[in-house]
C-alpha positions in Angstrom: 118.0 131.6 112.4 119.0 134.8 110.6 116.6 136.7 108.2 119.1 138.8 106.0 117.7 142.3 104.2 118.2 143.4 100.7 119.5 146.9 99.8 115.6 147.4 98.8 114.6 147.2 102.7 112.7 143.6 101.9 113.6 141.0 103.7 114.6 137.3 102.6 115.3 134.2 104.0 118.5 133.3 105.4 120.3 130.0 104.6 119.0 128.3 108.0 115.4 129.6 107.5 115.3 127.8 104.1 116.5 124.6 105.3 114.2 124.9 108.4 111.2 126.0 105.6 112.5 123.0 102.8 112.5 120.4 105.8 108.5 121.0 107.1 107.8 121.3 103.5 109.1 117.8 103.0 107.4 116.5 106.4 103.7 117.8 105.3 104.2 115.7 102.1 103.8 112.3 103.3 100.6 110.7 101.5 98.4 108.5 103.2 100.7 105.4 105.0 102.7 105.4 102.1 105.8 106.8 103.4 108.4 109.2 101.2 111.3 110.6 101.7 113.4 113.3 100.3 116.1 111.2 98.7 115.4 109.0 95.4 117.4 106.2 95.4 116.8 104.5 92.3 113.7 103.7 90.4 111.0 100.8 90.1 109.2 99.5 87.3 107.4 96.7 86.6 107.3 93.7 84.0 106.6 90.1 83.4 108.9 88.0 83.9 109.1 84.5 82.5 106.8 82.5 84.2 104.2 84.6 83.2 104.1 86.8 86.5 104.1 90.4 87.4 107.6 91.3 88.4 109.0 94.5 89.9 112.1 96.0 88.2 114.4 97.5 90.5 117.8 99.4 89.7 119.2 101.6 92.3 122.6 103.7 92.7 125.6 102.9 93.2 125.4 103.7 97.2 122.7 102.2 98.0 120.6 98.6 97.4 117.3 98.2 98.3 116.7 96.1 101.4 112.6 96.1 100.9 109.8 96.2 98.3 106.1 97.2 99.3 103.5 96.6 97.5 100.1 98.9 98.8 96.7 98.8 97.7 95.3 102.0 96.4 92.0 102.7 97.9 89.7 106.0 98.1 90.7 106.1 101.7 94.4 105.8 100.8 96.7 103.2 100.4 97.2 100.1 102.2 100.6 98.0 102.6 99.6 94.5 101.1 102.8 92.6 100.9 106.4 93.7 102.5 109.6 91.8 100.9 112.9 91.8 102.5 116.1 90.8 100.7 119.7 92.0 102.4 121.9 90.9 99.9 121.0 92.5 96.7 124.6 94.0 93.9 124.7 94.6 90.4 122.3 97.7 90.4 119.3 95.8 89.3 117.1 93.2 90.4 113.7 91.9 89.3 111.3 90.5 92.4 108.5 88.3 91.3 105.3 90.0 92.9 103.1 86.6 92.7 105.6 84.1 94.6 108.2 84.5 96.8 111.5 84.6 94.6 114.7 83.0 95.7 116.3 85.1 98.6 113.7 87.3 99.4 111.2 86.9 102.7 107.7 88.1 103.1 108.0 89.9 106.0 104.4 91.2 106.5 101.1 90.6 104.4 101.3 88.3 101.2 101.5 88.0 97.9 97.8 87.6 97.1 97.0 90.5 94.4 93.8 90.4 93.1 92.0 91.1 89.8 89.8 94.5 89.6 92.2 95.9 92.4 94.6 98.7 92.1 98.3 98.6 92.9 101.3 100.3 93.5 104.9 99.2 94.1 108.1 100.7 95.8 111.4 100.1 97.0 113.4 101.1 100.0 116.8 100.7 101.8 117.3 101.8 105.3 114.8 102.1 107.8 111.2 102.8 106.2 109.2 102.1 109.8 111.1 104.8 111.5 110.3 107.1 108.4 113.6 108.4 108.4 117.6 108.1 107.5 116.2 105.8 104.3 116.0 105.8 100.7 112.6 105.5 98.3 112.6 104.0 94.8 109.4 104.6 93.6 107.1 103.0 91.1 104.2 103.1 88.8 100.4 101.5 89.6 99.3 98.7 88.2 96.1 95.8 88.0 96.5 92.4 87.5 95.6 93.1 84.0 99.1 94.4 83.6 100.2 91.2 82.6 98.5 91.3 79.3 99.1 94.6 78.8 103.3 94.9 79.0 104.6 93.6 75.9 107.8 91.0 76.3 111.0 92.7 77.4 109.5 95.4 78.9 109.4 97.6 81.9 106.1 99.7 82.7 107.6 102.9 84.1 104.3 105.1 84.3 101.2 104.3 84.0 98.2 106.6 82.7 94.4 106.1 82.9 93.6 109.2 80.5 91.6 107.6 77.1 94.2 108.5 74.6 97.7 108.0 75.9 99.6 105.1 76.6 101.5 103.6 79.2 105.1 104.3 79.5 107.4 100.8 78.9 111.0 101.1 78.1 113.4 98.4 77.3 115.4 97.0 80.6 118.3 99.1 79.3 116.6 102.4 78.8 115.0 101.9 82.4 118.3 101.6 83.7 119.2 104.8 82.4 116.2 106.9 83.1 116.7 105.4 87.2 120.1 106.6 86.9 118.4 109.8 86.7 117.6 109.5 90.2 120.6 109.5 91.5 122.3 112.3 93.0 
């Protein structure tokens, strides 16, 4: 590691410092047992899908599909993982995972799909390993209740959700979600 000096006599940080400084920075972040990571791989949102059930949107970039969806239970003492969904075959750079059943292709690898009303949720995505918390990517999404499913109208995704009196939740069409998850992507 190699502190540098200015021509005023103050010192900075040196190229391996930062990385060294940006990396525990990036470690002391990790929230309650929901893991992160410091790579975005796409984004998740969440909709109803025809059958009447809440459905997480996922598109994700080009290098990457997600191999796993979460779904954790927000709780004063953090969040819990209620459901884990596996799928290893996911193209196109989109998907939508029905959060009530078990869709087609996909496996409940841990928990279950048994979300109840009154309770607060939140949904994610991943590719790579997530257990070892590292070498994987995050696609992160909003929280939701049950009641969600009255409150999305048809056609579209809720991206962010706010509890403020006053301001309304975020919904894009499935198109304009696309885009704005394209923003992830570096």
């Amino acid at each position: 590691m190699m502190i540098s000096s200015t021509a005023g006599g103050r010192g900075r940080l040196g190229p391996a410092l930062k990385a060294v400084t940006a990396s525990l920075a990036v470690g002391m972040t990790t929230i309650a047992c929901v893991p992160t990571s410091p790579e975005a791989g796409g984004l998740v949102g969440l909709t109803v899908d025809e059958a009447g059930h809440l459905a997480a949107v996922i598109s994700w970039c080009a290098r990457a599909a997600p191999d796993s969806v979460v779904v954790y239970r927000r709780g004063d003492d953090g969040d819990s993982k209620v459901a884990e969904l596996k799928n290893t075959s996911l193209t196109g750079g989109i998907a939508f995972v029905d959060l009530e059943e078990t869709a087609p292709g996909w496996s409940v690898t841990r928990g279950g799909l048994r979300l109840t009303n009154g309770q607060t949720y939140s949904v994610m995505a991943y590719a790579g390993d997530v257990h070892a918390q590292e070498n994987y990517l995050v696609y992160p999404g909003p929280a939701f209740t049950m009641d969600a499913k009255k409150e999305i109208p048809p056609g579209r995704v809720l991206t962010e959700r706010y509890e403020a009196r006053g301001q309304a939740d975020a919904t894009l069409s499935i198109a304009d979600f696309t885009v704005k998850a394209r923003g992830f992507c570096r």
